[in-house]
Residue frames as qw, qx, qy, qz and C-alpha x, y, z in Angstrom:
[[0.436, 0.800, 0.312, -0.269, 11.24, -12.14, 6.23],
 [0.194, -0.732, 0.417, 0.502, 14.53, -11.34, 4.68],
 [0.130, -0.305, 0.861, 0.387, 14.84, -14.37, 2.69],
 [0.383, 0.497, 0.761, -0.165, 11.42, -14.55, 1.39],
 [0.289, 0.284, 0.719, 0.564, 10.89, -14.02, -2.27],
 [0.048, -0.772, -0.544, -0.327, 7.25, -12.77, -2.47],
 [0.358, -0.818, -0.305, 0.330, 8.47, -9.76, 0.15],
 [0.496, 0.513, -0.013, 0.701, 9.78, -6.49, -1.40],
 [0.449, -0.495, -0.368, 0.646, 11.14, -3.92, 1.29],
 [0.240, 0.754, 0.209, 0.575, 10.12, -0.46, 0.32],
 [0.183, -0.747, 0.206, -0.606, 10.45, 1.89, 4.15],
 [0.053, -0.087, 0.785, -0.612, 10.97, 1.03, 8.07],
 [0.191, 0.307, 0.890, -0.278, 7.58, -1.13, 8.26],
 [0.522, 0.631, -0.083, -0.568, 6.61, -0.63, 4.82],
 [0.276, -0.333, 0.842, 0.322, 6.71, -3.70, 2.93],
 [0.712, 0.262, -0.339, -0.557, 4.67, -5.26, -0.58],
 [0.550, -0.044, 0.792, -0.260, 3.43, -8.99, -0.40],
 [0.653, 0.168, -0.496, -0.547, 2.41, -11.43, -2.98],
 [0.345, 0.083, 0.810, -0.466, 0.62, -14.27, -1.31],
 [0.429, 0.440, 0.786, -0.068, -1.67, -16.67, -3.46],
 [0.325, 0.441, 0.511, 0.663, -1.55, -14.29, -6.53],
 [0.251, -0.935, -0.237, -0.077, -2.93, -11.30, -4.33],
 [0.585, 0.355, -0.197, 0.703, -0.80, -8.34, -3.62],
 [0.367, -0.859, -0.310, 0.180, -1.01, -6.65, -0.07],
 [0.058, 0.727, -0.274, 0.627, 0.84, -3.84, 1.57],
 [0.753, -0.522, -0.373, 0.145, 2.03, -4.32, 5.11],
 [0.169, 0.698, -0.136, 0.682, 2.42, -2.03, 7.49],
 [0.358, -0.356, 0.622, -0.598, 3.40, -2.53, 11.19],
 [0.333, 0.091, 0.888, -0.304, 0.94, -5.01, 11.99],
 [0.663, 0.543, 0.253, -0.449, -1.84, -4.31, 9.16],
 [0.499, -0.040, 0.834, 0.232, -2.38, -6.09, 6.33],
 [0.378, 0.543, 0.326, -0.675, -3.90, -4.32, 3.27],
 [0.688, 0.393, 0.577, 0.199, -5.05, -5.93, -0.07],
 [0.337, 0.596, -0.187, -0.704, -4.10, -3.50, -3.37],
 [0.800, 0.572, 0.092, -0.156, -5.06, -4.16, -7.08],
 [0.694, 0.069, 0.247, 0.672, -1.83, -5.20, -9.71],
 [0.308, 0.762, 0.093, 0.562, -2.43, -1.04, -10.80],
 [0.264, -0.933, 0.222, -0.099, -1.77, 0.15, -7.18],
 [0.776, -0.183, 0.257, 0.547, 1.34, -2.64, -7.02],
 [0.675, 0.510, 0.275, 0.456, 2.33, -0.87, -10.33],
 [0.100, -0.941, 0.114, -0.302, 1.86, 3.08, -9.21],
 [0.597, -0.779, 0.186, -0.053, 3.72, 2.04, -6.28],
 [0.865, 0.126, 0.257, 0.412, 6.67, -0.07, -8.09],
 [0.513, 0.612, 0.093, 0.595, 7.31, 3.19, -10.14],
 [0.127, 0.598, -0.322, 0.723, 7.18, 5.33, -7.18],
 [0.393, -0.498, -0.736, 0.238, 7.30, 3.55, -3.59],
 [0.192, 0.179, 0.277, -0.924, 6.31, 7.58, -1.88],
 [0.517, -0.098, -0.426, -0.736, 2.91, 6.53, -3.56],
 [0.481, -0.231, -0.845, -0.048, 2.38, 3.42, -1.25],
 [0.084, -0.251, -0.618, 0.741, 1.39, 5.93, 1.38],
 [0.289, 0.118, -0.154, -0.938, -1.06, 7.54, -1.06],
 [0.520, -0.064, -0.808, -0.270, -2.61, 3.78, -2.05],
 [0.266, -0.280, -0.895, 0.223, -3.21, 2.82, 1.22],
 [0.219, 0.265, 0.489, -0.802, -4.96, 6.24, 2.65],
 [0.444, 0.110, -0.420, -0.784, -7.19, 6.09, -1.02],
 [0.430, -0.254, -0.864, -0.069, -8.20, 2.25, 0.25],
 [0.058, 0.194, 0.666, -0.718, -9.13, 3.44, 3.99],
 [0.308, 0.183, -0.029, -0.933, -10.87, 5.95, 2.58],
 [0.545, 0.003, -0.541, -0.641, -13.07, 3.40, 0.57],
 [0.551, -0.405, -0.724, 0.086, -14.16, 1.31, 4.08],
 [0.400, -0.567, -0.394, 0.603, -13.51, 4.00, 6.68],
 [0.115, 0.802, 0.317, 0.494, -14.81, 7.45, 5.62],
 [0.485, -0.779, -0.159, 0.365, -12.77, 10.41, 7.54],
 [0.372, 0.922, -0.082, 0.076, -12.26, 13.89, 6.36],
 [0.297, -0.798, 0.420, 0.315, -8.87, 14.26, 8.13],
 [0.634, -0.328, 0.549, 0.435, -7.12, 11.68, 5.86],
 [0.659, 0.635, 0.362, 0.179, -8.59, 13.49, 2.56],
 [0.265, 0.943, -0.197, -0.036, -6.25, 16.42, 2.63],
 [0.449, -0.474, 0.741, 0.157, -3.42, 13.87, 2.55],
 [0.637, 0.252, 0.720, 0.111, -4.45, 12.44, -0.49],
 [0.100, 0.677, -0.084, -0.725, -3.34, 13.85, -3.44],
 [0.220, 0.093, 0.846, 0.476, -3.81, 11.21, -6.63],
 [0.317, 0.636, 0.684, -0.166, -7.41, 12.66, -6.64],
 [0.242, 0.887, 0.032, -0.392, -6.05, 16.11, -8.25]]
């Protein structure tokens, strides 16, 4: 994975993907599509890629605990 282009390293199994013009997140073993604006948020500040991915969950998996972790909403 080291020597692969499309892979920026951002934490300890925390890593951005580009992959057929699509930009994921990857984390441990998940795989999680974001838009080019959450690449962007996250580019300027990678402590946001933790903020990107709970705001996706949130939009397939509905669960209060991970809203008070989620501060882009205020």
């Amino acid at each position: 994975m080291e020597n692969n282009p499309n892979i920026k390293h951002l934490f300890d199994n925390v890593d951005l993907l580009k992959e057929d013009g699509r930009f994921y997140v990857l984390m441990g073993e998940e795989k999680l599509q974001i838009t080019k604006e959450e690449l962007l948020l996250i580019l300027h500040d990678h402590e946001l890629v933790f903020n990107v991915v709970i705001n996706a969950k949130r939009k397939h998996d509905f669960n209060t605990f991970m809203d008070r972790y989620s501060p882009m909403e205020y």
